[in-house]
N, C-alpha and C positions, 0 to 999 in steps of 0.2 A: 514643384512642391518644395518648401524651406525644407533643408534638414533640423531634426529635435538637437537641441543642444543638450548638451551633460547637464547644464542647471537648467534645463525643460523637466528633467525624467527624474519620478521618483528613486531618494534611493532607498538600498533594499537589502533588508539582512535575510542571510540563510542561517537555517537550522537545521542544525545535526542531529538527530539521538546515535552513542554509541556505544557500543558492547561488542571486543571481543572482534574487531574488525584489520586487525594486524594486514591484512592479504590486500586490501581494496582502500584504504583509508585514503591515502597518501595521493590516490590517483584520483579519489573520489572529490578530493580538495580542489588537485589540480584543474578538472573540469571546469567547478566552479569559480575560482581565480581565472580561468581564460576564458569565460565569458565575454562574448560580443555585443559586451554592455557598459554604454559611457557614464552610465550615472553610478554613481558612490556605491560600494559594493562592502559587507561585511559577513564576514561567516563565524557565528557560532558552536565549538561543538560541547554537547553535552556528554561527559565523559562516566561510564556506568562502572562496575566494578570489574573489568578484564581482566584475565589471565593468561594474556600473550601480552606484546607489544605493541598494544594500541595504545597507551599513555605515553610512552616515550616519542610514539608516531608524531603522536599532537602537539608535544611537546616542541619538539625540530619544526615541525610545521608553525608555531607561531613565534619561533626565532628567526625563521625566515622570512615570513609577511606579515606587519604591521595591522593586517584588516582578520587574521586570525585572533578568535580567543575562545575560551577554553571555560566552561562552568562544570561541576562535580553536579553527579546524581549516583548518589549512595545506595538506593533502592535500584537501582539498575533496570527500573520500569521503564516502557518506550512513552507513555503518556506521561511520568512523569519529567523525563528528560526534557521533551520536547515543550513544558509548561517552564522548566528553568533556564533554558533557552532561548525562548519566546521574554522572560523578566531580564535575562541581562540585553536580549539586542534594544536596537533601538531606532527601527529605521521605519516607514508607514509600507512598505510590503515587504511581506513573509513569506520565503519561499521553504518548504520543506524538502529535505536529501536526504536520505538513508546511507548511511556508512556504506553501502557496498552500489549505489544507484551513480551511473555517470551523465550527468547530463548534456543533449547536444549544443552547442556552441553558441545556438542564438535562445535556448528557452528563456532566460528573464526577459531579454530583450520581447519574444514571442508573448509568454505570461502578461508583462506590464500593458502590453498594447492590448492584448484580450479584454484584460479588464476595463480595461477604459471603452472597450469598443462595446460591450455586453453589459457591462456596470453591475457585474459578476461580483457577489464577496468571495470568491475559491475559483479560480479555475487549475484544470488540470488534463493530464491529456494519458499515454501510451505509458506501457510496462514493459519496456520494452528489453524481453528474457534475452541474453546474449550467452553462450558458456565458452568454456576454454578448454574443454576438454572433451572426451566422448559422453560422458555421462551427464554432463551438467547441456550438452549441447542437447542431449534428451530428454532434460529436462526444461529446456527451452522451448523446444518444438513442442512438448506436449502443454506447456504456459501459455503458448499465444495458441492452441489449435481446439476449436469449439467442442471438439468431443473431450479435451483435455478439461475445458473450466465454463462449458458453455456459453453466450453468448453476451457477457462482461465487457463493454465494450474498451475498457480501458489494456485488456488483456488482449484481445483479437482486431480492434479496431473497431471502425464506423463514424458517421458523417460529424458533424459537430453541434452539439444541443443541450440541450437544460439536461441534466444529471442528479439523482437520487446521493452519487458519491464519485471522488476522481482520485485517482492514484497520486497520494503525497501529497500537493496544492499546492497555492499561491494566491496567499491571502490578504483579502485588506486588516492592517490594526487594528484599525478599528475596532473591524467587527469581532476577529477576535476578543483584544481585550473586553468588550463589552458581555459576548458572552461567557466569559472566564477560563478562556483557556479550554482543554481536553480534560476531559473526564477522568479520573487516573484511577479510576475503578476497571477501566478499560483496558486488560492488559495487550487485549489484540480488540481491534473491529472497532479501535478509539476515534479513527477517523470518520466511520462511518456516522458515530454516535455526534460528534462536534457539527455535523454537517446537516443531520437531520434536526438539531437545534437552532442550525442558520436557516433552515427551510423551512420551518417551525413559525419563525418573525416574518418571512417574507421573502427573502434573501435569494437571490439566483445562485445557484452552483452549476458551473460550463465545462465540458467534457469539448475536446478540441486533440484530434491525430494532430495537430502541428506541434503539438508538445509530445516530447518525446525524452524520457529517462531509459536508459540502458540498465540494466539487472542481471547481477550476478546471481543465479540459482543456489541452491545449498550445495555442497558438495559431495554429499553420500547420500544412498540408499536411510539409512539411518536418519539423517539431518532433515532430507525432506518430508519423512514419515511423521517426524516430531511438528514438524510445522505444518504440515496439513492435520495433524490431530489436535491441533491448538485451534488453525483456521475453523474445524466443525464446532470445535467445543463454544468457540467463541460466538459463531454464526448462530446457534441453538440461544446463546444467550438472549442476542439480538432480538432475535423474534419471541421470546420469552417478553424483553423490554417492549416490543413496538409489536404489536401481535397482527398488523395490518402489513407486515413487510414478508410475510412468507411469498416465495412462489414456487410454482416446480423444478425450477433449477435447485433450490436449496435441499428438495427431496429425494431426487436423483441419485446421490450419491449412497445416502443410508438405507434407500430403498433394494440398490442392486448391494450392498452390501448384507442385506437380512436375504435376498434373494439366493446369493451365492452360499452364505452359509446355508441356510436351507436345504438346498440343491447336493453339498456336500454331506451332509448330516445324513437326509434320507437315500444317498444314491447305495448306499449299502444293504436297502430292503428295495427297494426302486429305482431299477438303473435307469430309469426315465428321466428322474430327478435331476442327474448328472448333465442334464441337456442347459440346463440354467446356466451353470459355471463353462459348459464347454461354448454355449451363445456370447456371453461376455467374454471370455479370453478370445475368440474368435472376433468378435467384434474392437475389441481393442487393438489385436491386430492388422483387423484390415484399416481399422483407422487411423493407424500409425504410418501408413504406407503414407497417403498424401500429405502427414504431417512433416516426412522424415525428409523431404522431397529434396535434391541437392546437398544433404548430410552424408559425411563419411559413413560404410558399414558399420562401422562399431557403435555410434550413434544411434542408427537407423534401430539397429535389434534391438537398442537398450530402449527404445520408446514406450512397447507396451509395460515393462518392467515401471518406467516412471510413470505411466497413465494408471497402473495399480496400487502402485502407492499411495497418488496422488486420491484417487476415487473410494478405497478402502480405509485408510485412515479419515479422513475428511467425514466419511459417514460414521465409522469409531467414533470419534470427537464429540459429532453431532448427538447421536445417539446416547453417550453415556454423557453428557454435558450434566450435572449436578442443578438442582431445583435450588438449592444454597446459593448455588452462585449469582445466580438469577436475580433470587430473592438481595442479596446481595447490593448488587450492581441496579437493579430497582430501584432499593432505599437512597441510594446516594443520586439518584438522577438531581440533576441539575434541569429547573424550571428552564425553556431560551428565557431571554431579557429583548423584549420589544424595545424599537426606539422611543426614545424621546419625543413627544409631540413638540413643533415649534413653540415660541416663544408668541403670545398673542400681546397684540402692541396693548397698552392700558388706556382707559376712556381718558379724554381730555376734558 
């Protein structure tokens, strides 16, 4: 078999959105720059309004590489960064990174051949939680483990197939620019929304374990409680928007959360009641064992600590998600844009 030469293979900008990413940026670049990819390579980042030292990060970084640059996004929205980023690159595949996401060594090289192999407009693969510490390492184990975020395949794995949504992407121009970019009403669940309008026209989206991005966790108790209460709040939108997309994984969470308060509430006239809260911490517990499986002790204990979090804010979010925002994020939908019919030749 001929090897692809560098001018066979499309090239390919990546896109940054960032906010506030001082810890991970720098290394998150480097990934990308040592891609085991011969064709032309460009990374964009979209710089939000931070208050540490991710601007000066960027900075060094495109005094040093020539295929760095740098666009402003003063709203500090991750949909809108990712739309100003998408207007300065300028290459026919888009691959999207998140400030703190590493990716493995061959994913565009993996990416570009998906697509051509599937004739896929997004594919996208693994989320794949890594931490560096005890706490973030339990928040890992509990990211990829089915009792943590159920059966998501992009989060736990599974074989490779047509997908509803894929962690981050790797998109054609195209079809981006044709259907206009992400939605910037979407301040979380933007992906999901962009993707259900490419599937809308026709458009295959491929979920594929060969790809594979690394993820830094939040790093407090605190950090992840805010991002799982943004993830429900958001998720309730969604199915507000698309009202065909609910299922029972989305209900799980707000469910055992009116459960547990429940349970709490009445165990002071009925210590029966108390059985609710003591089944779920119980249950998070024993479910943490085969999550925690080869983690340091400190790790290990702090697992149900993040499955709580994670599964109680998440239903919070959900639950008290606002009918305004809805309503909202409704009015601003964006119609997909079908293709083009060809061109019919003219009678002679």
């Amino acid at each position: 078999m001929n090897a692809v030469t560098p001018a066979a293979l499309p090239a390919v900008s990546v896109i940054m959105p960032v906010l506030d990413e001082e810890r991970h940026l720098r290394n998150s670049v480097r990934h990308i720059l040592a891609q085991d990819y011969p064709g032309e390579l460009e990374v964009v980042i979209a710089l939000g309004p931070s208050t540490d030292r991710t601007d000066a990060i960027a900075a060094e970084l495109v005094a040093e590489d020539p295929r760095v640059h740098t666009v402003p996004n003063p709203t500090g929205r991750t949909p809108a960064a990712l739309n100003a980023a998408i207007k300065a690159s300028r290459h026919p595949v888009v691959v999207r990174v998140d400030g703190h996401g590493m990716l493995s060594p061959d994913y565009i090289a993996t990416a570009v051949r998906l697509l051509d192999a599937t004739g896929a407009a997004n594919v996208g693969g693994l989320m794949h939680a890594e931490g560096e510490n005890d706490w973030e390492r339990a928040v890992a184990a509990a990211m990829t483990s089915k009792i943590g975020v159920g059966n998501a395949a992009f989060h736990t794995g599974g074989a490779a197939a047509p997908a509803d949504t894929v962690y981050l992407g790797v998109f054609r121009r195209e079809v981006l620019e044709r259907q206009g970019g992400y939605n910037e009403e979407f301040v979380r669940a933007q992906d999901w929304e962009l993707n259900y309008r490419i599937r809308e026209v026709g458009h295959l989206i491929w979920f594929s374990p060969e790809l594979r991005v690394s993820y830094r966790p939040r790093p407090s108790v605190r950090a992840l409680a805010k991002q799982y209460k943004d993830y429900g709040r958001w998720r309730r939108v969604v199915t507000r928007y698309h009202r065909g997309s609910v299922n029972p994984r989305y209900l799980a969470a707000p469910t055992a959360l009116v459960a547990n308060a429940a349970g709490l509430l009445l165990g002071g006239t009925t210590p029966w009641a108390l059985l609710v809260p003591g089944a779920y911490v119980a249950g998070i517990t024993l479910g943490s064992l085969p999550a925690g499986r080869g983690l340091p002790i400190g790790a290990r204990l702090r697992i149900p600590l993040a499955l709580a979090t994670m599964h109680m804010c998440w239903g919070y979010g959900f639950l008290t998600s606002p009918r305004s925002l809805a309503r909202r994020v409704v009015a601003s939908r964006r119609p997909a844009v079908t293709e083009p019919a060809p061109a019919q030749p003219a009678d002679v």
